[in-house]
DRENLO-327053 format. One record per residue (C-alpha): residue in one letter; x, y, z. Coordinates in steps of 0.1 Angstrom, whole numbers, plus 2048, in hexadecimal, padded with zeros to 3 digits. Each point is the difference from the previous one (the first is absolute). Example, Ala and Ser with C-alpha at 12.3 -4.5 7.8 and 13.67 -1.06 7.14 Angstrom:
a87B7D384E s80E8227F9 
END
This chain:
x5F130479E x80281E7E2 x7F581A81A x81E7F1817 x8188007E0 x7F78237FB x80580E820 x8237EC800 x8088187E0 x8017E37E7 x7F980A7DD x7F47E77F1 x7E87DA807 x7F77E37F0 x7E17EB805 x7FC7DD7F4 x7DF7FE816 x7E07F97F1 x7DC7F8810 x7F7824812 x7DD809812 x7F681B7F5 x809815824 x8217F27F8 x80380D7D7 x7F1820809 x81A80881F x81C7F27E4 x7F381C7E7 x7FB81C818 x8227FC808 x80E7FA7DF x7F081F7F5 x812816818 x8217EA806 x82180D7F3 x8077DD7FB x7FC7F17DD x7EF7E0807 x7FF7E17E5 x7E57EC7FF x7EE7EC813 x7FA7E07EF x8207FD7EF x81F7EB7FE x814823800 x8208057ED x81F7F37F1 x81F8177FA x8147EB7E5 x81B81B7FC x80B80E821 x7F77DF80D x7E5803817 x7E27E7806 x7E280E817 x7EC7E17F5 x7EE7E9815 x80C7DE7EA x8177F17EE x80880A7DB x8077E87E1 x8267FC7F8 x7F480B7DF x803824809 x81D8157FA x80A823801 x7F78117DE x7EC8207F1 x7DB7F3800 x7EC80F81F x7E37ED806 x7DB812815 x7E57EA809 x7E3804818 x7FF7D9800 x81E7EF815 x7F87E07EA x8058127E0 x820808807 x8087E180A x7F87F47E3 x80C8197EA x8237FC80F x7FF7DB7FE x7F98037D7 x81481D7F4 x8207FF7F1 x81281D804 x810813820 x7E981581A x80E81F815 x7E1801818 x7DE7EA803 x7E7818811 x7DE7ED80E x7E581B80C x7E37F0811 x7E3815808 x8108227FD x7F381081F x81C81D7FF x81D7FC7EB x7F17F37DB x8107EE7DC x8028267EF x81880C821 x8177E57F4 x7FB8077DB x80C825805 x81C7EF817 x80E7E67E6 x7FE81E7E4 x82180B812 x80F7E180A x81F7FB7F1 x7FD7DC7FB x7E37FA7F1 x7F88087DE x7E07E87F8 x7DF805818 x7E57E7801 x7E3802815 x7E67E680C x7DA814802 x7E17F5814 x7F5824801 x80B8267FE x7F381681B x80E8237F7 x8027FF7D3 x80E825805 x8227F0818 x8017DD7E5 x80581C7DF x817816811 x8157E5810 x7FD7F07D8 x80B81D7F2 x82080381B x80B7E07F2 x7F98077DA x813823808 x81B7E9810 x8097ED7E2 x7ED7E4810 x7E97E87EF x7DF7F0813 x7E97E47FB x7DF7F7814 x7ED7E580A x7DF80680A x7ED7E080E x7D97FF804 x7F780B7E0 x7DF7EB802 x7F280D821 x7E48167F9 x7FA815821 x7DB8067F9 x7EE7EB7F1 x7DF80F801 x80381A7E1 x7E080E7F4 x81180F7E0 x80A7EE7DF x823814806 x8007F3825 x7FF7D97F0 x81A8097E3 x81C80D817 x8147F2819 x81E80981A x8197F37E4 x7F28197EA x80881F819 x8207F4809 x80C7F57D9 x7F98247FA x80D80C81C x8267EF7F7 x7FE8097D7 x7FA82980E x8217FE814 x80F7EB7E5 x8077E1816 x8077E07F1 x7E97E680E x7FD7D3805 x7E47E9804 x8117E7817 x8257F480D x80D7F37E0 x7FB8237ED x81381881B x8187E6808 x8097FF7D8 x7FC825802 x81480B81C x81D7E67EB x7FD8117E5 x804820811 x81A7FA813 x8167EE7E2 x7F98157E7 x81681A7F4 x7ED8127E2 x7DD80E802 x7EB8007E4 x7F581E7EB x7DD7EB7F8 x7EE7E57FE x8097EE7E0 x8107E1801 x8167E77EB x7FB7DD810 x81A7E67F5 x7FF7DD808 x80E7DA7F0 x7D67F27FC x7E880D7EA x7E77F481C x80E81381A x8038247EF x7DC7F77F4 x7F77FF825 x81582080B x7EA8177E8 x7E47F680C x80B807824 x80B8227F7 x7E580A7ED x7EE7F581F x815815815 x7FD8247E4 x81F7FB7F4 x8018067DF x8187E67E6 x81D8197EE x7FB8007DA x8207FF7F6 x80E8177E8 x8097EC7D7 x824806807 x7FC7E781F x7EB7E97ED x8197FC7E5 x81A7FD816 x7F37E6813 x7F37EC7DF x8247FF7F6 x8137F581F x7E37E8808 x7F47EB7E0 x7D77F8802 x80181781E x7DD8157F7 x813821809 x7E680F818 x7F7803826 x8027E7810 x8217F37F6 x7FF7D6802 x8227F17FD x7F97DE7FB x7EB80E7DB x8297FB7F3 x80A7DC7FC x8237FA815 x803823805 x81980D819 x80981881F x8178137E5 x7E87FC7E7 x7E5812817 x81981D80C x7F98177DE x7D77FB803 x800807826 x81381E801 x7F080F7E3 x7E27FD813 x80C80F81E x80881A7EB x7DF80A7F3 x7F381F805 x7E07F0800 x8097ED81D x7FE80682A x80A7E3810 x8067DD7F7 x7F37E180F x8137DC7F9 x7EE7DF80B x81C7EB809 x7FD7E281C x81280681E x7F47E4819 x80E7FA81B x7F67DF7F2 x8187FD7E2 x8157E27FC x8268067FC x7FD7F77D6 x7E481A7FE x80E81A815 x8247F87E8 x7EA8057E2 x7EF82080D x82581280D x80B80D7E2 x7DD80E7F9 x7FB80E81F x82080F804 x7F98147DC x7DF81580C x81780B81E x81980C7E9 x7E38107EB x7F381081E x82280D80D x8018117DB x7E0815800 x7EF81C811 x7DA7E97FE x7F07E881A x80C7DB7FC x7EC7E7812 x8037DB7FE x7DB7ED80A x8027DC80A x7E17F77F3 x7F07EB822 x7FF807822 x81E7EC80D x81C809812 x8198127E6 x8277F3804 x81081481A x81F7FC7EB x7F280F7E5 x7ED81F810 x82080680F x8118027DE x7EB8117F3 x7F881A81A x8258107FB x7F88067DE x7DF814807 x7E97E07F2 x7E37F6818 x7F57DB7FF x7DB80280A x7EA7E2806 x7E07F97F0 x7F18107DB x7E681A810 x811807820 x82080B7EC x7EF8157E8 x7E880F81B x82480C80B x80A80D7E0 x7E38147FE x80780D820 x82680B7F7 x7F08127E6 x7E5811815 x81C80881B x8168117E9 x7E18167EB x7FA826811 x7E37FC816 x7DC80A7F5 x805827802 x7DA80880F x80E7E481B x7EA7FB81F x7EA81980D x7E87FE81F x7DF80E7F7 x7F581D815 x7E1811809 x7F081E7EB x7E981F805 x7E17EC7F5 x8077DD818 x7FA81281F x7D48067FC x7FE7E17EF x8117EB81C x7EA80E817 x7DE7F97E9 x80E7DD7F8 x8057FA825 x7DA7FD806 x7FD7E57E8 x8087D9803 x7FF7E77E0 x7FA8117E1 x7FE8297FB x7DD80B7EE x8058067DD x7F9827806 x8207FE819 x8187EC7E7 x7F68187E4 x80981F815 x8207EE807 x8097FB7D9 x7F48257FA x81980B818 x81D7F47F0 x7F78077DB x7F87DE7F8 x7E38017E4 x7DA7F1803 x7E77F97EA x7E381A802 x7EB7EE81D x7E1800816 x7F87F0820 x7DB7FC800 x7E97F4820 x7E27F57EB x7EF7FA7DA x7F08247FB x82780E80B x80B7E87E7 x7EF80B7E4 x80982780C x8227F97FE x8027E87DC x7F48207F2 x81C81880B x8197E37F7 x7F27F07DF x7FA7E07F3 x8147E87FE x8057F7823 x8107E781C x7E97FB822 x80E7F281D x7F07F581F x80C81281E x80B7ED820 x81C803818 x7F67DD804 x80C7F87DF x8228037F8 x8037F07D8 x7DC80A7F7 x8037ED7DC x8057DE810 x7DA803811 x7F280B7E0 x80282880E x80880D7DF x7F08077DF x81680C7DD x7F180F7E8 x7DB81180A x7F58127E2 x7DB81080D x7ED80881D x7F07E07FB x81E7F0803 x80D81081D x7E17FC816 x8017D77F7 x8247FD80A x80381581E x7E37E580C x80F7E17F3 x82180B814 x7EE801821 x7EF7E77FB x8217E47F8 x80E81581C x7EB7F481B x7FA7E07F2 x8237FD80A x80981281E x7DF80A80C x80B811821 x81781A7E8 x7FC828805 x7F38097DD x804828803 x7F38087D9 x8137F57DE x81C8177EF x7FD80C7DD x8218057E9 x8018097DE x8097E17EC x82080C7EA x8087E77E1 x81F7F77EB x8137FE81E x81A7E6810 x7FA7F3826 x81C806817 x8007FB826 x817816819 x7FF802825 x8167FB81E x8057EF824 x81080681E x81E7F2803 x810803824 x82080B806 x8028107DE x7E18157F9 x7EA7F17E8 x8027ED7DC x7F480D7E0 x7F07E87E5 x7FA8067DD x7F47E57E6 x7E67F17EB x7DB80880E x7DD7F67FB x7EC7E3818 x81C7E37F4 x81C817813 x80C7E5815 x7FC7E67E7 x8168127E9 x81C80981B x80E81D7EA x811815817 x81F818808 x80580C824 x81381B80E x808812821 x7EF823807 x80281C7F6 x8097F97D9 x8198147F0 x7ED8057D7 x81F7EB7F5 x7FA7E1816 x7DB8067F8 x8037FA7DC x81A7E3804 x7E87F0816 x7E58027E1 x8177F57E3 x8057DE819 x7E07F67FE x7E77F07E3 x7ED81E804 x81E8157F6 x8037EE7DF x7E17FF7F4 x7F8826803 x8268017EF x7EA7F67E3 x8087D9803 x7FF7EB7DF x7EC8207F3 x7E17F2814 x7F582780A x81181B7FA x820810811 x7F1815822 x814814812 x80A7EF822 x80782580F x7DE80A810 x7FD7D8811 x82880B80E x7F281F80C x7E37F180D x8197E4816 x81881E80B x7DD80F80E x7F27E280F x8267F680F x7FF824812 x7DF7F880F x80B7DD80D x81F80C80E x7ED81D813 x7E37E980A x80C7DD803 x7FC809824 x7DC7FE7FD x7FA7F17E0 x8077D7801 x7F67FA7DD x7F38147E1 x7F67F07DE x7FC8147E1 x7F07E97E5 x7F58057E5 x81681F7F7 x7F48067E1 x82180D7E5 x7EC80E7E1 x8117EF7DF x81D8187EF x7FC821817 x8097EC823 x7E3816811 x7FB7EE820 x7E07FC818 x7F87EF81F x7E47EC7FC x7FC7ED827 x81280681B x8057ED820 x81480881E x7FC7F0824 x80681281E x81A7F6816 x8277FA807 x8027DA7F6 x8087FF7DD x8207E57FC x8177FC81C x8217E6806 x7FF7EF81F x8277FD7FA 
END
């Protein structure tokens, strides 16, 4: 049927199908690849035009919808079904994609950037196939004026379960694609409620924030209790306001406490007049963003309540008419808001968002979508003059890479060792403890044998010859006790450096993005202790160091409660920069790579890599979308 369209000179097909053979999928791509034809789908419920009108849709749609600014993209047909069933304010178009076989959601994102009527974007994920065509298109609609909010569903599905590396376990497709959306700057949901409140919030809104501190405001002690600890959830951080505010709120408000957050009901018989002086002085503050009100707005309310509630409510639109900050009312549960009231409201640039957290998810969005994107932004990784002869060595190998291969790795991009041997018997042992010195680390040496410490295939602290020779024997020997068809190729020998902190770094591949770098706390409780940062290769030195000051690892070598002393987090940043070049030019061939311990000498930040691990292959951490 396409190849009969396309000879007929149509420009343009739909296909709701679903269920190909394969014979029938591949003959659909073939063609799609070479068809002047933009095709949409198959799979999908196709399109609604709310503004010209024009409905290529294969069902009926909910009375509920009318024509408006919000633009909605989904891959699912039932999510936006739902989504236009729920939200409260107007659509222009309602885009479902299906499978994407030709024409995909960043094609339409680059096409609503210059659509007059929409202003507000939000877009329904179960994967992204080209990151490179999802920033660009992103960046149209930033450049645009535009604001945009994602949904990305599936974040539990792991695609490979079967990780050898500690990274592997610590990492999933959430991670890549959470990192993926804060590079490009794009405000992001968990589920329905969240974009629905933030695509409202959008679309009402008249003022964008110039951060993220905010004055909450509310009649119940309770309530405004509850609202900090959703933002504080959330990163948003509570204005302090200035003493001029305090005072003034202390003296239009008697045995009001006079900071954030403001409760109303603190002053006996107090009323809407009496509030006006406090609540403009706040929106006033320099100290202050945006402002968030918990007011009910139920759909719910009985005619006395609603009376009592008019005046009130009628007052924060007046507010928000007379300032240049973010006014959002928050109904504090999940019900239906009054129509009557989000219709008020809306004409004076107040959203009425449903639910505590969904709301101020969306405030933390407003304030993402009106901050500069991240200026490194998203970069692919791409090969480099050292990849090429190591791809082809590491293509021999399957499961883990010898030690001697993974160190030749590391040396090739820079990244620092401790002296080391690899031995094949006692007497070599003993050769080699000479020319490195007591103290020393043995480790048995197995690609069998992955995390050598959990089978007792490492020894700390050999101070002698004697020593040496009883451990390297007492390693085999709990070796094969426990796996006694493993390889055992000889033992490795590292000099044993002290005074140092334990850090673990490494990276996975992380398909369609490149590959995900890890830094955190290290040592043999790694994944107990679950102290990580994660980042897209390659790492710009900036993103590096944020990525260590996020972590508990970052805050102790900061010199934490003075439990060691301050250490320089510079050569453990330059280290991750390194390691995030390798991954991105390797992650091709590389699944999985675990550096732990790295070992961060105490005050200088001198790093060394004490074990390394990487495993052969192009596995790593996939989304099955």
């Amino acid at each position: 049927a396409l190849a009969e369209l396309q000879q007929a000179g149509v420009r343009s097909a739909m296909v709701f199908s679903n269920g190909f053979p394969a014979a029938a999928e591949a003959a659909y791509r073939a063609l799609a690849a070479t068809s002047p034809m933009a095709i949409h789908g198959p799979n999908c419920m196709g399109l609604i035009n709310l503004n010209d009108p024009l409905r290529l849709y294969p069902s009926t749609v909910t009375d509920k919808v009318v024509p408006g600014r919000v633009a909605l993209i989904a891959q699912s047909g039932s999510a936006a079904i739902s989504l236009m069933n729920s939200i409260a304010v107007g659509l222009s178009k309602v885009i479902t994609m299906g499978s994407e076989w030709q024409v995909t959601a960043p094609d339409y994102m680059r096409w609503l950037a210059a659509d007059d009527a929409t202003v507000v974007i939000g877009v329904v994920l179960e994967s992204i196939k080209d990151p490179d065509a999802f920033a660009v298109a992103a960046a149209r609609i930033r450049d645009a004026g535009k604001s945009l909010a994602v949904l990305k569903v599936g974040r539990s599905e792991v695609g490979a379960v079967a990780v050898k590396a500690h990274t592997g376990s610590m990492i999933s497709p959430a991670d890549a694609y959470e990192s993926f959306f804060d590079s490009c700057g794009i405000p992001t949901t968990r589920d329905y409620d969240e974009l629905i409140a933030t695509l409202e919030c959008f679309a009402t809104c008249r003022a964008r924030p110039r951060g993220a501190r905010i004055g909450i405001i509310g009649i119940s002690g309770g309530e405004t209790a509850l609202a900090c600890d959703v933002a504080a959830d959330q990163g948003l951080t509570l204005a302090q306001w200035t003493r001029a505010t305090e005072a003034a709120i202390r003296s239009a408000l008697p045995g009001a406490a006079g900071v954030n957050p403001l409760d109303l009901g603190s002053t006996p018989n107090h009323t809407v007049a009496q509030d006006g002086p406090a609540i403009a002085t706040i929106l006033d503050d320099p100290e202050v963003d945006q402002v968030l009100v918990v007011q009910d707005c139920q759909a719910t309310l009985t005619p006395t309540m609603r009376g009592n509630y008019t005046p009130r409510i009628q007052s924060y639109g007046q507010y928000a008419a007379s300032t240049s900050k973010p006014l959002v009312m928050i109904s504090p549960t999940a019900e239906n808001t009054h129509p009557e009231i989000v219709a008020a409201m809306a004409e004076q640039g107040v959203a009425v968002l449903r639910g505590l957290r969904p709301a101020i998810v969306a405030l933390r969005n407003l304030g993402i979508s009106a901050a500069p994107p991240p200026a490194e932004g998203w970069r692919a990784g791409t090969p480099d003059s050292a990849a090429a002869a190591l791809v082809a060595e590491i293509a021999d190998c399957r499961g883990a890479l010898p030690t001697a291969l993974s160190n030749r790795i590391l040396a090739a991009y820079g990244i620092p060792l401790v002296r080391s041997a690899l031995v094949g018997s006692v007497a070599e042992a003993m050769d080699e403890a000479e020319r490195i010195g007591f103290p020393l680390v043995a480790k048995i040496a197995s690609p069998d044998v992955p995390h050598r410490s959990e089978l007792g295939g490492v020894t700390l602290g050999i101070a002698d010859a004697a020593g040496l020779r009883m451990a390297l024997e007492r390693m085999r020997h709990s070796v094969l006790a426990v796996r006694p068809t493993a390889r055992i190729d000889g033992f490795e020998l590292q000099e044993e450096l002290t005074d140092c902190v334990e850090a673990a770094a490494g990276f996975i591949a992380a398909a369609p993005f490149g590959a995900l770098t890890m830094v955190g706390s290290g040592g043999v409780l790694v994944e107990l202790e679950d102290d990580r940062a994660v980042g897209l290769s390659p790492l710009p030195p900036a993103r590096a160091r944020e990525m260590i000051g996020r972590t508990r690892l970052g805050r102790r070598i900061s010199g934490y409660r003075k439990l060691m002393p301050p250490t320089d987090p510079a050569g453990l940043a330059d280290l991750l920069v390194r390691l995030s070049a390798l991954a991105a030019a390797l992650c091709g061939s590389v699944a999985e790579c675990d550096l732990n311990p790295v070992l961060i000498r105490k005050g200088s930040g001198e790093v060394r890599v004490a074990d390394v691990l990487m495993v052969a292959g192009e596995g790593g951490i996939t989304d099955r979308g």
